[in-house]
One Martini backbone bead per residue (centre of mass of N, CA, C, O) as a GRO file, in nm:
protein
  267
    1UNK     BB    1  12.867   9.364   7.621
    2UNK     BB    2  12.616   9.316   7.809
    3UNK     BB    3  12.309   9.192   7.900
    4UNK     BB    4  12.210   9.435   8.024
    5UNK     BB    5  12.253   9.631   7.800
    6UNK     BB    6  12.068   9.489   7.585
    7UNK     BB    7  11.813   9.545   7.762
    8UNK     BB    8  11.856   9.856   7.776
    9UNK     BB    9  11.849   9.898   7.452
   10UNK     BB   10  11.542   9.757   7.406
   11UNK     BB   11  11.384   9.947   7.650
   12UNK     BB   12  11.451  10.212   7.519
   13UNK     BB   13  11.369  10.143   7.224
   14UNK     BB   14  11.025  10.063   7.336
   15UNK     BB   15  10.976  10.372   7.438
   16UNK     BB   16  11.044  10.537   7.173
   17UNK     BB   17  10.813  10.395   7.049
   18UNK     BB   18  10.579  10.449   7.200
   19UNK     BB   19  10.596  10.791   7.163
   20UNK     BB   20  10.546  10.771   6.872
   21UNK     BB   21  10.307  10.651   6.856
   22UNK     BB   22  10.140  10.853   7.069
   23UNK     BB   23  10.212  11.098   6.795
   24UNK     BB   24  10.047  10.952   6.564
   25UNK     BB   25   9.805  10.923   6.776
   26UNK     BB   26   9.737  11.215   6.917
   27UNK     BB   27   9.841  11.101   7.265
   28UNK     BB   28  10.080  11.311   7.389
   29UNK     BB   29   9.861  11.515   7.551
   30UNK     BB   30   9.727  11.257   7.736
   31UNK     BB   31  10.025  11.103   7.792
   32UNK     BB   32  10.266  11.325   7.890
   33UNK     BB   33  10.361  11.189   8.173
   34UNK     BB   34  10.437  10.957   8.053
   35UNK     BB   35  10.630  11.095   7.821
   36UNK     BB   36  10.823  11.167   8.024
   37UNK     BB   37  10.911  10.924   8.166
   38UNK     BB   38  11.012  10.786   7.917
   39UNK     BB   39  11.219  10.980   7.830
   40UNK     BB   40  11.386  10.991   8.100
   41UNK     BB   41  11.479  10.723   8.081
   42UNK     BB   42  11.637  10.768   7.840
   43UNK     BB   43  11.821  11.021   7.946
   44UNK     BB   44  11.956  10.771   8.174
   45UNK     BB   45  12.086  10.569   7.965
   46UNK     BB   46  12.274  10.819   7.847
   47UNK     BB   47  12.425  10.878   8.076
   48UNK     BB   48  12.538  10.572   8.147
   49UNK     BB   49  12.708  10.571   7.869
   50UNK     BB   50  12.890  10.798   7.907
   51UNK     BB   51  13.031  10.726   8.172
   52UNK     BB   52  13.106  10.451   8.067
   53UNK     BB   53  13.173  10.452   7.732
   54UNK     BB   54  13.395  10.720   7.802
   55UNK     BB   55  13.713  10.776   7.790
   56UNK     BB   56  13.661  11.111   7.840
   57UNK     BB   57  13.499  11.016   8.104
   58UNK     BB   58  13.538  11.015   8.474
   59UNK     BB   59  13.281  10.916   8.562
   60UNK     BB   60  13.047  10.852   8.841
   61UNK     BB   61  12.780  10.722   8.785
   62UNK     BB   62  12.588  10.670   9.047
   63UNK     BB   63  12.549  11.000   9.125
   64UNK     BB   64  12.394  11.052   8.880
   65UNK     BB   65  12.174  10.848   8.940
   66UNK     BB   66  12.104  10.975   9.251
   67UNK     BB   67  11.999  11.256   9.099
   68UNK     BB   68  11.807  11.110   8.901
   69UNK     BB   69  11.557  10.958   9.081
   70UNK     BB   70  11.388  11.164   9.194
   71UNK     BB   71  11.238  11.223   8.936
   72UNK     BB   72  11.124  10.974   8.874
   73UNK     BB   73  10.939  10.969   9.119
   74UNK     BB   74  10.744  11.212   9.043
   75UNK     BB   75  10.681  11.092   8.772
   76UNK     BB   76  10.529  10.841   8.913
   77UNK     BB   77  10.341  10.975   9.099
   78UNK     BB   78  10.222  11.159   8.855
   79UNK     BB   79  10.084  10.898   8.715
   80UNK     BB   80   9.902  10.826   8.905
   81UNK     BB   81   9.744  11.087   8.952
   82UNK     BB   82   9.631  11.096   8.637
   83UNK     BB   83   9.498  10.841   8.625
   84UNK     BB   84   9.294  10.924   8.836
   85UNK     BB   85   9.197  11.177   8.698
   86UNK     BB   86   9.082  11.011   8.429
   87UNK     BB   87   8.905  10.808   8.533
   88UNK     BB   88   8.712  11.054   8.692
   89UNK     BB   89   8.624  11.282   8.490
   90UNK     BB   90   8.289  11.217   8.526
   91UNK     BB   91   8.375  11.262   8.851
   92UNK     BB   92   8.388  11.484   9.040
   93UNK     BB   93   8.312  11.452   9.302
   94UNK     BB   94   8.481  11.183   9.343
   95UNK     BB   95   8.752  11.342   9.267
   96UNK     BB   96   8.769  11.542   9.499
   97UNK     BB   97   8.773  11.306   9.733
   98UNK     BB   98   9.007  11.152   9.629
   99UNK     BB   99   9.243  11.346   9.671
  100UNK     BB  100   9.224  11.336   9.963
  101UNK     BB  101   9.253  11.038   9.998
  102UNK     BB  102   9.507  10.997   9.814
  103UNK     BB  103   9.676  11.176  10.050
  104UNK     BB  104   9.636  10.952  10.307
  105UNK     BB  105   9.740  10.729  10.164
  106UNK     BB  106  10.012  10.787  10.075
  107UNK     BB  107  10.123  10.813  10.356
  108UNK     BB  108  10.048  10.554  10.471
  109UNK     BB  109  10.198  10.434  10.173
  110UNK     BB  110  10.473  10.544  10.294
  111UNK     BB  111  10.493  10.444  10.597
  112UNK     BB  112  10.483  10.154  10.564
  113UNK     BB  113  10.744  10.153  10.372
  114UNK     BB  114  10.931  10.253  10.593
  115UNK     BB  115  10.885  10.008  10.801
  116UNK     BB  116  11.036   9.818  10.574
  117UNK     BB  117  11.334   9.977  10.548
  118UNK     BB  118  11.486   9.915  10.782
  119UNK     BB  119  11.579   9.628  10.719
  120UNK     BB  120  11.656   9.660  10.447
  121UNK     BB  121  11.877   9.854  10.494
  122UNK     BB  122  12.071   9.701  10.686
  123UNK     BB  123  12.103   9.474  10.462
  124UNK     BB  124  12.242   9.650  10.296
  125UNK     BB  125  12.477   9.786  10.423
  126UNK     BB  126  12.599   9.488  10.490
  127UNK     BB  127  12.646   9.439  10.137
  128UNK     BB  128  12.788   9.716  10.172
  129UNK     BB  129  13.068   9.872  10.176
  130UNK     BB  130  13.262  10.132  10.302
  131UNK     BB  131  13.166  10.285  10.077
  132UNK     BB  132  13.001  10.579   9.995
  133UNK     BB  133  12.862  10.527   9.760
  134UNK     BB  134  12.758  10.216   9.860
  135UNK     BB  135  12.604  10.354  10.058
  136UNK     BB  136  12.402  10.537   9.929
  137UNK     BB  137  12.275  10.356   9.726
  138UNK     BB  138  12.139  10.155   9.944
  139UNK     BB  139  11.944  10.420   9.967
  140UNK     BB  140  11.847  10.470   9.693
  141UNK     BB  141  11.724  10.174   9.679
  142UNK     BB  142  11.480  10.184   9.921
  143UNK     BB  143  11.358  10.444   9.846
  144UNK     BB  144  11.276  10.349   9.558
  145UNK     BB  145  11.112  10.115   9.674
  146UNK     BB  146  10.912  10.289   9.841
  147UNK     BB  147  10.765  10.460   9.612
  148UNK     BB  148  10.659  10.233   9.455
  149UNK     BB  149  10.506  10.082   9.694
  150UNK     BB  150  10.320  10.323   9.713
  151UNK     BB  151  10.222  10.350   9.392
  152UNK     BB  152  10.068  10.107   9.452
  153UNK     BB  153   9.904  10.128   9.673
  154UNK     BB  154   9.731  10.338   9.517
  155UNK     BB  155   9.642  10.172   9.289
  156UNK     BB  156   9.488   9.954   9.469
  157UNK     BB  157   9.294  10.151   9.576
  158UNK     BB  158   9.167  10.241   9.295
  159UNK     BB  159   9.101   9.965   9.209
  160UNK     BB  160   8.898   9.870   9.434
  161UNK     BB  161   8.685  10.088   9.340
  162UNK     BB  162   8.654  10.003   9.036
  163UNK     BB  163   8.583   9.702   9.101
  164UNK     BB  164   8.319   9.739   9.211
  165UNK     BB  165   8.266   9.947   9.038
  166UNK     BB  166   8.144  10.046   8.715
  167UNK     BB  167   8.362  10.216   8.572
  168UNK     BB  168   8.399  10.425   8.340
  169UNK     BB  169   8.657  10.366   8.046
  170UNK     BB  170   8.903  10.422   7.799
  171UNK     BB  171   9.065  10.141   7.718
  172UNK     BB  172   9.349  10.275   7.777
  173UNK     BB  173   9.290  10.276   8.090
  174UNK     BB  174   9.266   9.968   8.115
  175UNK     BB  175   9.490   9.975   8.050
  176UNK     BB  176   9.730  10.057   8.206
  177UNK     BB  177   9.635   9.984   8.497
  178UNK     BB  178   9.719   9.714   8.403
  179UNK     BB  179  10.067   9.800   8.399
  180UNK     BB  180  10.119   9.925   8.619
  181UNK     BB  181  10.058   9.711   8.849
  182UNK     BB  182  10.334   9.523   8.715
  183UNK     BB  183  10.530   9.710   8.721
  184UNK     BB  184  10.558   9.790   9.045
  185UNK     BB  185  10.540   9.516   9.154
  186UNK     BB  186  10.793   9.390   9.017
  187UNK     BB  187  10.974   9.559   9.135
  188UNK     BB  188  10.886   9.582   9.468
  189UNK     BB  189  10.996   9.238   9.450
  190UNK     BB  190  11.321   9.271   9.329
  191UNK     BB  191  11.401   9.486   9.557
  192UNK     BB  192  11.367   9.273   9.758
  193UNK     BB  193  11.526   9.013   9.662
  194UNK     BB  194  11.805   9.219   9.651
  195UNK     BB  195  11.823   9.221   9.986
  196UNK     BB  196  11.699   8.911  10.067
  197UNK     BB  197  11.860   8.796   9.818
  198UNK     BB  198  12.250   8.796   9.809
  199UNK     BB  199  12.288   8.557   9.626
  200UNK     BB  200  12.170   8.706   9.391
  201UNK     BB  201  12.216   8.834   9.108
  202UNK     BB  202  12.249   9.184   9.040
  203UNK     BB  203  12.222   9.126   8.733
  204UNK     BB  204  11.953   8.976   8.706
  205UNK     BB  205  11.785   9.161   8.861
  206UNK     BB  206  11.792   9.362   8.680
  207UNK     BB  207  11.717   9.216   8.413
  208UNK     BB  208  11.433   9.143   8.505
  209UNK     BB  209  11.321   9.461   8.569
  210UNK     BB  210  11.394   9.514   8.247
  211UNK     BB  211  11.181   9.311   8.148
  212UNK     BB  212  10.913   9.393   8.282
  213UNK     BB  213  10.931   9.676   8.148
  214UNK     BB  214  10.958   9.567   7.838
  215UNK     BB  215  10.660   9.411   7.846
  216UNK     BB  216  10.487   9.659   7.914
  217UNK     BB  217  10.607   9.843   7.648
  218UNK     BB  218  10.468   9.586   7.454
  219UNK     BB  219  10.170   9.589   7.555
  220UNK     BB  220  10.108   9.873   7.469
  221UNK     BB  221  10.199   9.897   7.187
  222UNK     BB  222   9.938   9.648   7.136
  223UNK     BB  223   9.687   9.756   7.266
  224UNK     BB  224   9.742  10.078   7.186
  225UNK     BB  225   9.446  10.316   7.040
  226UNK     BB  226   9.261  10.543   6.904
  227UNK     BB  227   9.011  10.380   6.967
  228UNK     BB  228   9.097  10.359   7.292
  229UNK     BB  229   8.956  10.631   7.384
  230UNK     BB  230   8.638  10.569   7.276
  231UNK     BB  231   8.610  10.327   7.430
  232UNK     BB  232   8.438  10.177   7.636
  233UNK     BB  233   8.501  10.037   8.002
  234UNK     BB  234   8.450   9.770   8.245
  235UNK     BB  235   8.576   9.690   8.541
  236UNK     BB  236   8.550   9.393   8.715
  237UNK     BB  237   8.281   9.276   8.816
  238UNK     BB  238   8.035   9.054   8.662
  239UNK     BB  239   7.774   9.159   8.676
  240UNK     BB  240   7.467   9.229   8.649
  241UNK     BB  241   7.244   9.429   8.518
  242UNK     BB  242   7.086   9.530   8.777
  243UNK     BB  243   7.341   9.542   8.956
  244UNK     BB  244   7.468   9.763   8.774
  245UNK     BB  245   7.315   9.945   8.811
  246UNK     BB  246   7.286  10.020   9.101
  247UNK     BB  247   7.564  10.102   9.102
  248UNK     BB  248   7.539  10.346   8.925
  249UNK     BB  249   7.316  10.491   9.116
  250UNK     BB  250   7.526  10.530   9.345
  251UNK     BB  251   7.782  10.674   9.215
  252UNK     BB  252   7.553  10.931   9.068
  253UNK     BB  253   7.492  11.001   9.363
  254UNK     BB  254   7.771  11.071   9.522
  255UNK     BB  255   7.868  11.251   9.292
  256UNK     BB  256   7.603  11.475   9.359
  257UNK     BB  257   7.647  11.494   9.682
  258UNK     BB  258   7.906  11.626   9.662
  259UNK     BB  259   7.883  11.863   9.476
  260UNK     BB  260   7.729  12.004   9.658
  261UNK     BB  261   7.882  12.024   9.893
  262UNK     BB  262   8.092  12.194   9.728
  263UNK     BB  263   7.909  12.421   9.672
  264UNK     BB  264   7.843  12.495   9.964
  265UNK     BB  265   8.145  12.541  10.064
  266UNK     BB  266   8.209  12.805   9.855
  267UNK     BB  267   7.976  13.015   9.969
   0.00000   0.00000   0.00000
């Protein structure tokens, strides 16, 4: 068993942990996209086991990866979604208005990323043999990587909107927020280091990834409690009392002034 493995069996340990606090605590029907990524990780831990360590399955892991990562990759923007749909949950007028932005945000967020691909790609190629499963898995290894670093930034125009004005959200989505942001932030970054740093060995890198990853599922694990459904929390800058009023009668007009349009839109 390698180091990578036991990170990995560590990983998917505080995952199942994780889900299980949140069904103790009767929060897995709030946080069920949550609780899906968190499961089908798992479900791919055991794939990869199956795979490997069954001495009477032949079977290539690779492949199985690579059909298995679109599934993860919907996954991931569909919890960017949905954190976005919560935290404005109370602003319907510019929760309405969010969608279209970040559907814009998204392409152009989609489209940046594609414009860094090429040369990721290129560089994977170059270290990539030739055999087949090799060249592909370097492209969904790539693509991997655009997925992420677009809900990266998917989640970074929301956070800038929401650091600016003093938006009111449940202390378990202001943890959660920023969990996301170091979870994808590290992974896109780590991502480009094996790509662009090829003396690297890609097993640091793996475990790098999974050390991340399990950092945030123990932040969570510690953080996340029954009562921070309950407690409001505003994130961002830390305003006076005088200013942090008028940005909220800001935010509380845009809301009204959009409502109104959105119904005068429907009749």
């Amino acid at each position: 068993m390698t180091a990578t493995d036991i990170a990995q069996y560590i990983s998917d340990g505080l995952e199942v942990a994780l889900v299980i606090r949140l069904l103790l605590m009767r929060l897995h029907s709030v946080y069920r996209v949550f609780c899906a990524f968190l499961l089908f990780d798992v479900f791919s831990s055991a794939v990869f086991f199956i795979t490997t360590h069954t001495r009477y399955l032949h079977l290539d892991y690779r492949w199985a990866w690579m059909t298995l990562r679109p599934v993860a990759w919907v996954l991931a923007l569909w919890m960017v979604y949905a954190l976005v749909n919560a935290i404005l949950a109370n602003l319907p007028g510019i929760l309405r208005l969010s969608h279209k932005i970040l559907n814009v945000v998204f392409v152009g967020a989609l489209a940046l990323a594609l414009i860094t691909a090429e040369p990721e790609y290129s560089a994977s190629q170059l270290s990539a043999s030739a055999i087949s499963g090799n060249r592909a898995m370097a492209a969904v290894f790539v693509m991997e990587r655009v997925i992420f670093m677009a809900a990266l930034l998917i989640l970074l125009a929301m956070l800038a909107f929401i650091l600016w004005f003093p938006v009111q959200m449940p202390r378990n989505l202001a943890f959660f927020s920023a969990g996301f942001v170091i979870f994808f932030a590290s992974t896109t970054a780590l991502f480009l280091a094996h790509t662009y740093a090829p003396n690297v060995d890609v097993r640091v890198i793996s475990q790098l990834v999974i050390a991340f990853h399990s950092a945030c599922l123990a932040y969570w694990l510690i953080v996340l409690n029954k009562a921070g459904e309950t407690k409001p929390v505003r994130m961002g800058h830390s305003w006076g009392p005088a200013e942090q009023k008028r940005l909220v009668g800001q935010l509380e007009s845009m809301n009204a002034a959009l409502l109104r349009t959105s119904r005068r839109e429907n009749y």
